[in-house]
C-alpha positions in Angstrom: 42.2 32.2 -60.3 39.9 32.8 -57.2 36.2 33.0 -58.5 34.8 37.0 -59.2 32.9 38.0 -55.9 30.0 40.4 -56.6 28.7 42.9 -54.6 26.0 45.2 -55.2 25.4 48.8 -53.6 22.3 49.4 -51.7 21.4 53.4 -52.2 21.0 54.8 -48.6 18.0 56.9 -49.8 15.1 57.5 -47.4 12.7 59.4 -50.1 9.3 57.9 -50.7 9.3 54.9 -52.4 13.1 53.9 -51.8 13.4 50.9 -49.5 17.5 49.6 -48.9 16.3 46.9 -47.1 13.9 45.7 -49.8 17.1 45.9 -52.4 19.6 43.9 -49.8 16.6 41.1 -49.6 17.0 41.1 -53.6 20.5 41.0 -53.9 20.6 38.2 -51.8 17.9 36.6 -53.5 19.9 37.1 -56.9 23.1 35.4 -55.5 25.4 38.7 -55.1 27.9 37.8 -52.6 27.9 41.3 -50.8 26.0 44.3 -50.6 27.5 48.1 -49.6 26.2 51.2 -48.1 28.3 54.5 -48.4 29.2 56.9 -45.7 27.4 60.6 -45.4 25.2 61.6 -43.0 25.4 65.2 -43.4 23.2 66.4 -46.3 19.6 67.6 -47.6 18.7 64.7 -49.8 17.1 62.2 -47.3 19.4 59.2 -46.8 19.8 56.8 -43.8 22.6 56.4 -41.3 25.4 53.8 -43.0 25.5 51.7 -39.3 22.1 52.0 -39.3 20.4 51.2 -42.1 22.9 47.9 -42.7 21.9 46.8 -39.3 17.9 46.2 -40.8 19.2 44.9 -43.9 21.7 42.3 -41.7 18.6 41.1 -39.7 16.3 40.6 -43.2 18.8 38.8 -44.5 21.0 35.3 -43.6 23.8 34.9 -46.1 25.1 37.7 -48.1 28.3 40.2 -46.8 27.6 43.3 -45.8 30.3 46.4 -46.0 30.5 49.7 -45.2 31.8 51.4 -48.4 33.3 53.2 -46.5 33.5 54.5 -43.1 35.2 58.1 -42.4 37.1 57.6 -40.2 36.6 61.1 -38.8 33.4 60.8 -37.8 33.6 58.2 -35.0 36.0 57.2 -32.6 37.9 54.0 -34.1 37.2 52.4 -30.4 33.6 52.7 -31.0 34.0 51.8 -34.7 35.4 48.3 -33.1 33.0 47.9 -30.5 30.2 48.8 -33.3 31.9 46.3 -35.8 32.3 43.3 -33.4 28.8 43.2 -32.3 27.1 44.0 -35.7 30.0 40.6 -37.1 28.6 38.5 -34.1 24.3 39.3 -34.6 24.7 39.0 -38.4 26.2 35.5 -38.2 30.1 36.6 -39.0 29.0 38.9 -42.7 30.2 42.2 -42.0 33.4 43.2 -44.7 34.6 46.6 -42.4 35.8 49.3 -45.0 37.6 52.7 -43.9 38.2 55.4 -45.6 39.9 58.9 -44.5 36.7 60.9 -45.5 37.5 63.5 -48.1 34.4 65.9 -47.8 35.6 68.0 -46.2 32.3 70.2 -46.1 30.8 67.5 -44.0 33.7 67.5 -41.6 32.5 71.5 -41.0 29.0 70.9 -41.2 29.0 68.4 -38.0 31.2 70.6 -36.1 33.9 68.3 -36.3 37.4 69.2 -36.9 38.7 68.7 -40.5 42.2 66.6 -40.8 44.9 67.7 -43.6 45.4 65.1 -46.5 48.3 63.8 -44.5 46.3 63.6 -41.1 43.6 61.2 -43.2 46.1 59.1 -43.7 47.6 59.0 -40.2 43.9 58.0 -38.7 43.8 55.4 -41.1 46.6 53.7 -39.4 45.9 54.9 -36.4 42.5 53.2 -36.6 43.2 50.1 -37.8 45.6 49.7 -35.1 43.1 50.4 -32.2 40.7 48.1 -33.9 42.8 45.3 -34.4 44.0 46.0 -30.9 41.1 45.7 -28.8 40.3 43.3 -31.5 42.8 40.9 -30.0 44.6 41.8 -27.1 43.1 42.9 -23.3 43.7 46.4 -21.4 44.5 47.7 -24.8 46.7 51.1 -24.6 47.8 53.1 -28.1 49.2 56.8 -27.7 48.8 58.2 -31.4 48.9 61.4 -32.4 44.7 61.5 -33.1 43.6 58.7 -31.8 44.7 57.2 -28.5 43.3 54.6 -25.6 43.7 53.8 -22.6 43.8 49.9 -20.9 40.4 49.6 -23.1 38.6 46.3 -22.9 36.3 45.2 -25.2 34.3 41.4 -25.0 33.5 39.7 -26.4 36.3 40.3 -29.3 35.7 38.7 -33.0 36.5 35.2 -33.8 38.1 35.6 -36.5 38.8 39.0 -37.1 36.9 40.9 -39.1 38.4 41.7 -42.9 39.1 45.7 -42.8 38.8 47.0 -46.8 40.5 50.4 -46.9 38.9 53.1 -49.8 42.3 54.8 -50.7 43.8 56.9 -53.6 47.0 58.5 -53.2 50.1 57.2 -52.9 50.6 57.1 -48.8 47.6 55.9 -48.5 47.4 53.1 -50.9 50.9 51.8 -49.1 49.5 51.7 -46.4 46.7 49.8 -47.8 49.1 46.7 -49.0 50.8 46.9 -45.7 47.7 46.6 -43.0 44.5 46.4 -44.8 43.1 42.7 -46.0 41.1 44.9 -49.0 41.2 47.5 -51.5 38.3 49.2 -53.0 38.5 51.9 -54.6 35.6 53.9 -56.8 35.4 54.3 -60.6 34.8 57.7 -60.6 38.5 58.6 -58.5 40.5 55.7 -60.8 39.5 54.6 -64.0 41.1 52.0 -65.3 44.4 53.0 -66.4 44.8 54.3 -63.2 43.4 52.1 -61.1 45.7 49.1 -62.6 48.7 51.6 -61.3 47.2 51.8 -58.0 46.9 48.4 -57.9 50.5 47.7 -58.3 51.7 50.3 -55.8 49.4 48.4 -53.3 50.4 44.7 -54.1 54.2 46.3 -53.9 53.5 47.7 -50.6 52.3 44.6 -49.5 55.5 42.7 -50.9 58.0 45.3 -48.8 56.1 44.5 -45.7 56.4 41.1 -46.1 52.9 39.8 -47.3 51.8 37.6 -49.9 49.6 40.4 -52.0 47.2 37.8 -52.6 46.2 38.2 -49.4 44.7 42.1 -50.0 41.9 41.4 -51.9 41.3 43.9 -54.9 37.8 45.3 -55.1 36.5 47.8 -57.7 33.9 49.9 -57.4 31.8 51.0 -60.9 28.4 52.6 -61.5 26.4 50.4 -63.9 23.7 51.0 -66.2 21.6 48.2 -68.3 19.8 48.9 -71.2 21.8 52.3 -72.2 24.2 53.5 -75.0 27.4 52.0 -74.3 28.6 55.9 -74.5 25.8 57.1 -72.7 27.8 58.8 -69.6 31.6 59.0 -68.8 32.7 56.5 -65.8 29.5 54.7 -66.1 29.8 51.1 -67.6 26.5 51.2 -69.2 25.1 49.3 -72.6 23.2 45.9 -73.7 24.6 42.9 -71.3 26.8 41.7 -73.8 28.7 45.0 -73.4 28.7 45.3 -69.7 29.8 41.8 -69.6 32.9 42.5 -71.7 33.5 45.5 -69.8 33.3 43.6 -66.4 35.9 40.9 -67.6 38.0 43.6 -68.7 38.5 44.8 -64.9 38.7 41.1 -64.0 41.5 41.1 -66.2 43.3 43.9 -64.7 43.5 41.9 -61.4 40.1 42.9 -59.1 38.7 39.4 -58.2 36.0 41.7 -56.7 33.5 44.2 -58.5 31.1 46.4 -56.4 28.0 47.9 -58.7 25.8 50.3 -58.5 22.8 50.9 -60.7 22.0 54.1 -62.5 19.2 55.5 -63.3 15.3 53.6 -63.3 14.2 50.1 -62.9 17.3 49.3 -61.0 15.6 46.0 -59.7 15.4 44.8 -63.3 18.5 46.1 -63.9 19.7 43.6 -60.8 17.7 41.1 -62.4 19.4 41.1 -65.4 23.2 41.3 -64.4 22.7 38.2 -61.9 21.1 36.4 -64.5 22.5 37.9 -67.8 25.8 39.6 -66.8 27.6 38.1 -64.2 27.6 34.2 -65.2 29.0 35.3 -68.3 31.7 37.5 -67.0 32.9 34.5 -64.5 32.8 32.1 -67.4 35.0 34.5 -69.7 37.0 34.8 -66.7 37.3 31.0 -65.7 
């Protein structure tokens, strides 16, 4: 088995005291092999623009991955999105993990004035966004005629050598086949699959992958989990939360179920200690127990 890749969420928070950048330069000092942002910039808690934000963490840092966990699709034009991607790959030195999702607040969608897609729609930008990417990705005077998303003889240069790895944030059943067939990950969040679940989802995205003719170890299988050190192992449904011996165990229990890639996010105070201690405490035991 591949060795466990571990990536740690950066909160997007702009209130006093919070600084994303300052937590990406620490996960990268810890050894996490990627760090995340998530995707909402409509709201009144002050939080920083996904793009944004990972854009000053990219240029304070040198070696650690950094995704979007994930994009909506809905709120920018999947050109753009590629355009955006290749040139944030190419000044970060090749780190950027691209992960799309179909956006389901739909709130949001209102708020901004944009228009907001049915369940079946979200799926059908998903594809229709990967393939524009890819597209001007790799080929010139790219042209797609989709039924929400379409171009025209677009150009963009230079493109990404190689491609960037698109990670798809997907749930239901459409959209998790599509997710075997065109995506090269899967992450999907604690809080929409627990485990019994998840290790379902999983399958129905490895068999997609099979039909279309792919070797499903090729999608890599990320999860997703809020984490808290230090707490009652009981202390809050979908949280993995307890002494490090627990969390490890419950960490190598998802390893077991076939993710070769965990995403955390700390809970609750001292989250820099709490970083600390699953680089140092956690996450060497969970790869040995693994191993």
């Amino acid at each position: 088995m591949m060795e466990l890749q571990f990536g740690l969420a950066v909160s997007p928070s702009a209130q006093p005291g919070a600084d994303p950048v300052r937590d990406g330069v620490l996960a990268e000092g810890l050894g996490f092999d990627f760090i995340s942002v998530s995707d909402h910039p409509c709201g009144v808690v002050p939080n920083f623009e996904a793009w944004t934000v990972l854009s000053w963490i990219a240029a304070a840092t040198s070696r650690i991955r950094i995704a979007t966990r994930v994009l909506g699709v809905p709120y920018r034009p999947p050109a753009l999105v590629a355009k955006m991607a290749e040139t944030f790959h190419r000044l970060s030195g090749g780190r950027l993990i691209l992960g799309l999702g179909g956006g389901y607040s739909d709130d949001e969608f209102r708020a901004f004035g944009l228009r907001v897609p049915t369940p079946g729609e979200k799926v059908r930008g998903l594809v229709e966004a990967i393939d524009i990417i890819r597209g001007l990705w790799s080929e010139p005077d790219f042209s797609y005629e989709g039924r929400l998303h379409h171009t025209e003889r677009a150009n963009i240069a230079p493109r990404p050598e190689p491609a960037i790895p698109i990670w798809l944030g997907t749930f239901g059943d459409q959209a998790l086949a599509v997710t075997g067939r065109l995506a090269d990950g899967w992450i999907p969040s604690h809080g929409f699959a627990p485990p019994e679940r998840a290790a379902v989802m999983r399958a129905r995205v490895r068999r997609a992958a099979e039909e279309a003719g792919r070797d499903p170890e090729d999608v890599t299988c990320a999860y997703h989990l809020e984490v808290h050190l230090g707490e009652p192992a009981s202390a809050e449904p979908g949280v993995v939360a307890g002494s490090a011996a627990e969390v490890a165990k419950r960490l190598t229990g998802f390893a077991e179920l076939g993710f070769t890639t965990l995403s955390l996010s700390l809970t609750g105070p001292g989250q820099a200690d709490q970083a600390r201690r699953l680089a140092h405490d956690v996450i060497p035991v969970v790869r040995a127990e693994v191993a």
